[in-house]
N, C-alpha and C positions, 0 to 999 in steps of 0.2 A: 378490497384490492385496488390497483391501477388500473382502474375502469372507468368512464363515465357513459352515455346515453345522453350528453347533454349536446346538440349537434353542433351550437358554438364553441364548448370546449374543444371538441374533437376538431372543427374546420380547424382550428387556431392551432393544436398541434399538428395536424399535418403540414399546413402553413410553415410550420416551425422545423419540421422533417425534410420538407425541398429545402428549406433556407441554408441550412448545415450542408444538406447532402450538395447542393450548389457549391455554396462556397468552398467544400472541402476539394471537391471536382475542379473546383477551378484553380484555386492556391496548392495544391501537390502536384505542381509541374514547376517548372524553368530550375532554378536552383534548389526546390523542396524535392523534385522529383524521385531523384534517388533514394528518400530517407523511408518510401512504404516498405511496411513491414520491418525497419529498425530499432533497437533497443528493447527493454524489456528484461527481466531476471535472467540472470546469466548472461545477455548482454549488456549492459548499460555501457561498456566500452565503446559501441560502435555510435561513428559520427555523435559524438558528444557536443561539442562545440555547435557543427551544423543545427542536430535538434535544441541546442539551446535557443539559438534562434529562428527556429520555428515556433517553440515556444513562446518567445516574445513577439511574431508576429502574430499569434492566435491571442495574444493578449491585447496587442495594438487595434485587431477587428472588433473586441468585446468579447469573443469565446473563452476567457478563462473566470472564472468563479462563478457560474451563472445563476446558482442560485443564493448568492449574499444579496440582502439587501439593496437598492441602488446607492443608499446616500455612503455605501461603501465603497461605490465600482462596480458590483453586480447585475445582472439583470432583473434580478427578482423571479428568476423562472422556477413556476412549477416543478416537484418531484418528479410530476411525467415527462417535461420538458427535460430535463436533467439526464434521466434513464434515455430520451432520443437521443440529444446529445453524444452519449456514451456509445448506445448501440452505432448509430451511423459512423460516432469516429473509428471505430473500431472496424462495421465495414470496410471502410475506403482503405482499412489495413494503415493506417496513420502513425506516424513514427510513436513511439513509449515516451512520453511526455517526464524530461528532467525536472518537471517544479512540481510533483505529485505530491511530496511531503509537504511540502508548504502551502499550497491550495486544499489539500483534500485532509492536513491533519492541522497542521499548526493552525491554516487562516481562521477555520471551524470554531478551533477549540479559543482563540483570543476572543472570536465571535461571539461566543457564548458566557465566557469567563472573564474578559482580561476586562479591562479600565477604558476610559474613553480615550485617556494618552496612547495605550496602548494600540487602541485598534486604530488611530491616529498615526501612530508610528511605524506599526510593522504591515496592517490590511494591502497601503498603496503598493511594497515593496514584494508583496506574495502576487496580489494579481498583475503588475507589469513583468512579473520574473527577474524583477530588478536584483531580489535576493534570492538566492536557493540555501536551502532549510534541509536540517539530518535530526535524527530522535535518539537522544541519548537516553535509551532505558537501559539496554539490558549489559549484565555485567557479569565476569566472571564465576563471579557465587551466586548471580543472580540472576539468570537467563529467563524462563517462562514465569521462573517463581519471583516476578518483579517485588514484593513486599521486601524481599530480603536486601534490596539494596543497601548498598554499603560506602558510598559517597558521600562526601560529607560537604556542606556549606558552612558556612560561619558568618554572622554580618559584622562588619570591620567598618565601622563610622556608614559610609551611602558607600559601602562597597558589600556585595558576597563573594568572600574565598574561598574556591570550590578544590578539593582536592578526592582523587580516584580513578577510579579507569571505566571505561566504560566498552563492549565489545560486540561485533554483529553491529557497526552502525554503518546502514548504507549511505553512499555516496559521502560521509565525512570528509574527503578529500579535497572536495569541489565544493561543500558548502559554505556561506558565508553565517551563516546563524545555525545553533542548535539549540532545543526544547531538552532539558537535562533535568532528570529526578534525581534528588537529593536528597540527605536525609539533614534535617537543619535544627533537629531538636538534639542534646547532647542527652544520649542513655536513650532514647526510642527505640522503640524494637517495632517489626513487621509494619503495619497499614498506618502506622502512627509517624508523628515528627515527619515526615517528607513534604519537600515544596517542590512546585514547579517553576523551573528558571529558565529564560532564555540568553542565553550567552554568546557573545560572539565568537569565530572560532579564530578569527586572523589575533593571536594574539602570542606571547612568550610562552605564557603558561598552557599552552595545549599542544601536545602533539600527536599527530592522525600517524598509524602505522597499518600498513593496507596488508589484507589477509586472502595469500593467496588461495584458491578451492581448487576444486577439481576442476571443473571447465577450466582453469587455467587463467582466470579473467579475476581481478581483485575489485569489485565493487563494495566487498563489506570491510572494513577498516576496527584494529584499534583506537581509542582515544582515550589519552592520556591528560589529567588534568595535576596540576603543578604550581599551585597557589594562583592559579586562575581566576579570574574576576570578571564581574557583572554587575551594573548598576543596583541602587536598593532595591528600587520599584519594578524591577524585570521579572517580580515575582507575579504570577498569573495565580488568579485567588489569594487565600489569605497564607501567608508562612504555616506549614504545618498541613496544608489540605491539600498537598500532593494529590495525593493517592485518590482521591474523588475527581481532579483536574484530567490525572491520567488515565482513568478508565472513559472519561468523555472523551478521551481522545480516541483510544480505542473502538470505541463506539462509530467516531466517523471513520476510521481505518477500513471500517466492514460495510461499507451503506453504498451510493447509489453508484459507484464506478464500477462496484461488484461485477451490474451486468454487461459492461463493455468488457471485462474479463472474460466472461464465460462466451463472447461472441470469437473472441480468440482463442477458446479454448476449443470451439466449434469448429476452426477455418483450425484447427491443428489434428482437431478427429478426423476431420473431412481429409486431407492430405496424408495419414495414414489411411485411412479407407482405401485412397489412391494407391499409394505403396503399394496395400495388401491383394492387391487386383492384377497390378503389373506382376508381381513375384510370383502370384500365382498363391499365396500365404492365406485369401478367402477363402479357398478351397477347402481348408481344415476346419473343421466344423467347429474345433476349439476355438480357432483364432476367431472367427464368424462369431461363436457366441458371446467373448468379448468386445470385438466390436458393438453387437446392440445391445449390451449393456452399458457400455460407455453412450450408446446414443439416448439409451434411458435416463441412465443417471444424471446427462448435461440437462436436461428437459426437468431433472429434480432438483436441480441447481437453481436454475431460472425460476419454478414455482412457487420453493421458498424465498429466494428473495422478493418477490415480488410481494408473497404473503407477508414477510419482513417488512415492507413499507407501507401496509395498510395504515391510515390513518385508527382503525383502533384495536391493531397489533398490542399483544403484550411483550416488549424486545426481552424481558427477563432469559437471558440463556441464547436470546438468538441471534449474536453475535458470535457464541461459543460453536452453536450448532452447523452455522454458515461457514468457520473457518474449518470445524470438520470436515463437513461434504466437500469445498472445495478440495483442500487439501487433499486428502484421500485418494478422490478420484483424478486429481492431474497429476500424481503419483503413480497410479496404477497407469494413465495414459501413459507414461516414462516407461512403465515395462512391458506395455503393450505395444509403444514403438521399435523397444529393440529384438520383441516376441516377431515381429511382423518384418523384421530386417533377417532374422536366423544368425546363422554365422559370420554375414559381412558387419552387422552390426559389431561384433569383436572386433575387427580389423581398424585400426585407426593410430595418425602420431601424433607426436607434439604440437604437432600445427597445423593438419588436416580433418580435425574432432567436424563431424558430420553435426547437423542441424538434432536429429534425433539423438543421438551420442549427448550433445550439451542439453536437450530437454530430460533425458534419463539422467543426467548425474547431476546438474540442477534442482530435479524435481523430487530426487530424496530428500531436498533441506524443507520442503513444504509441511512437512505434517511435526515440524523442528518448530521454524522462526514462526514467529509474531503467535506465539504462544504453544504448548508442543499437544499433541491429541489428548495426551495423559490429564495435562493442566486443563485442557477443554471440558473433557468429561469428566473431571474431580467438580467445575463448574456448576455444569448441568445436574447432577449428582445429587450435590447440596444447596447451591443455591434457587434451583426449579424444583426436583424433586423431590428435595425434605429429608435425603437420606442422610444418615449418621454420617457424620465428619472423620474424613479419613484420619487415620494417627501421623502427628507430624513428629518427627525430630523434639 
């Protein structure tokens, strides 16, 4: 686990724990002031702009990629350093950081994958937030069940023609690059023929169509592609090896910002707790028992991740099993906020939707996006537990 006894290790992360918590105490005031506690699912609307440029001045101090390499831009920092990082930004209650896809999936996955041009080309433009980055997977006929995409590439002399749609992609609107799976072998079926491309979005051949939800806020967009084009070489891996690119991706989707998540998942139990006191709603012994249940279950959040990043973790499934638990349980938090609200919780309009109100109809899409529970545990199923393969279509 995330342990050591070694007393220089540990001086040197604590070290590292004032140095953030310093810095973050000192730079969220004057003009950042305002932005604690902004943005985030369901929000990403608010102070956009502003948090961009927070973003770029956390990148100007060295605080964004910290654990890439240096001769990338990185610090080289420690997993444990990494997990401080997160938990303390997440203390200071820090605005929802606009360049998460492309720090925490794109930069990852060139990192591990792409070419030397490549990490060349795009590494500098992820950590200064010069560019913001969107993930075209999921698609119409092809939502959790990624294999099935339906996108097609073609290579046209040093060009790829990308034609299809792709849908549920966040922040498309405002991004300047997107990581797009395609399928580039003609007659491929399922895991086969797909590559991984990086495309620019400012171009003829795309157009973003933003999809209104229920909070009332459009962060997830159509994207339409229309004889679209991408350099040869913007392919990451080999043509064809998709589908092995994009599950690394996946993979760092679920890793170590996990636990700055569940730190605001905590400061959002704790605020209901508050509610449930004022109303007088602790009183009910029902409502009380979900409460510590929710305060168990955050605590089973935390132990696996952390068991998750043991150095000799076996991750087989525990990527599947992390977006469970999360999911799940900040779901159940949704209806445990509006259980803990009674009937004012109904009461709301067009443009008074209460903090709880947008965490309840928000937090039904959790256990949907970035893979649905059904897809998770068809996972663990067969690919940990060995059981017989479900019957497909």
């Amino acid at each position: 686990m995330i342990q050591t006894s070694d007393s220089d290790t540990a001086t040197s992360d604590a070290e590292f724990r004032a140095e953030i918590r310093d810095w973050l105490a000192e730079n969220l005031s004057g003009e950042f002031a305002d932005l604690r506690g902004t943005g985030g699912p369901g929000r990403e609307h608010e102070f956009f702009e502003e948090r961009l440029a927070w973003d770029r001045h956390l990148a100007a101090a060295g605080w964004t990629c910290l654990g890439w390499p240096v001769e990338y831009g990185g610090r080289g920092a420690s997993v444990r350093q990494q997990v401080i990082f997160h938990e303390e930004y997440a203390k200071a209650d820090a605005p929802a950081r606009v360049s998460h896809v492309g720090e925490e999936l794109l930069g990852p996955t060139v990192l591990a994958f792409g070419t030397d041009e490549q990490k060349k080309r795009f590494l500098p433009g992820v950590r200064s937030v010069g560019e913001l980055w969107c993930q075209g997977y999921s698609e119409p006929g092809a939502g959790s069940d990624l294999a099935a995409v339906a996108t097609t590439a073609r290579l046209d002399g040093d060009k790829w023609v990308i034609n299809g749609q792709k849908i549920w992609t966040s922040l498309a609107h405002v991004a300047d690059w997107c990581f797009v799976i395609a399928r580039t072998e003609r007659g491929s079926s399922r895991h086969k023929g797909l590559s991984y491309l990086l495309v620019p979005m400012n171009q003829p051949g795309i157009e973003v169509r933003p999809i209104e939800q229920l909070t009332g806020t459009s962060e997830f967009n159509e994207v339409f592609f229309d004889d679209a084009v991408t350099d040869a070489d913007l392919v990451v891996g080999a043509p064809g090896d998709g589908w092995r690119i994009a599950m690394g991706t996946l993979t760092f989707e679920r890793g170590i910002s996990t636990l700055g998540q569940q730190i605001r998942f905590a400061r959002e139990l704790s605020d209901i707790e508050d509610l449930a006191r004022r109303t007088g709603a602790a009183d009910d012994p029902l409502i009380a028992d979900r409460l510590d249940r929710a305060w168990v279950g955050l605590r089973v959040l935390r132990a696996h991740a952390l068991r998750t990043m043991s150095e000799d973790h076996d991750d087989a499934g525990g990527a599947s099993v992390s977006k469970l638990l999360w999911a799940n349980w900040h779901r159940d938090l949704g209806e445990l906020a509006m259980a803990v609200q009674g009937a004012l919780g109904l009461i709301t309009g067009p443009d008074d939707m209460t903090a709880w109100q947008r965490l309840y109809l928000f937090s039904r899409a959790d256990t949907i996006y970035g893979g649905s529970n059904e897809v998770q545990r068809n996972i663990i199923a067969e690919r940990v537990l060995g059981l017989p393969r479900e019957a497909r279509p």
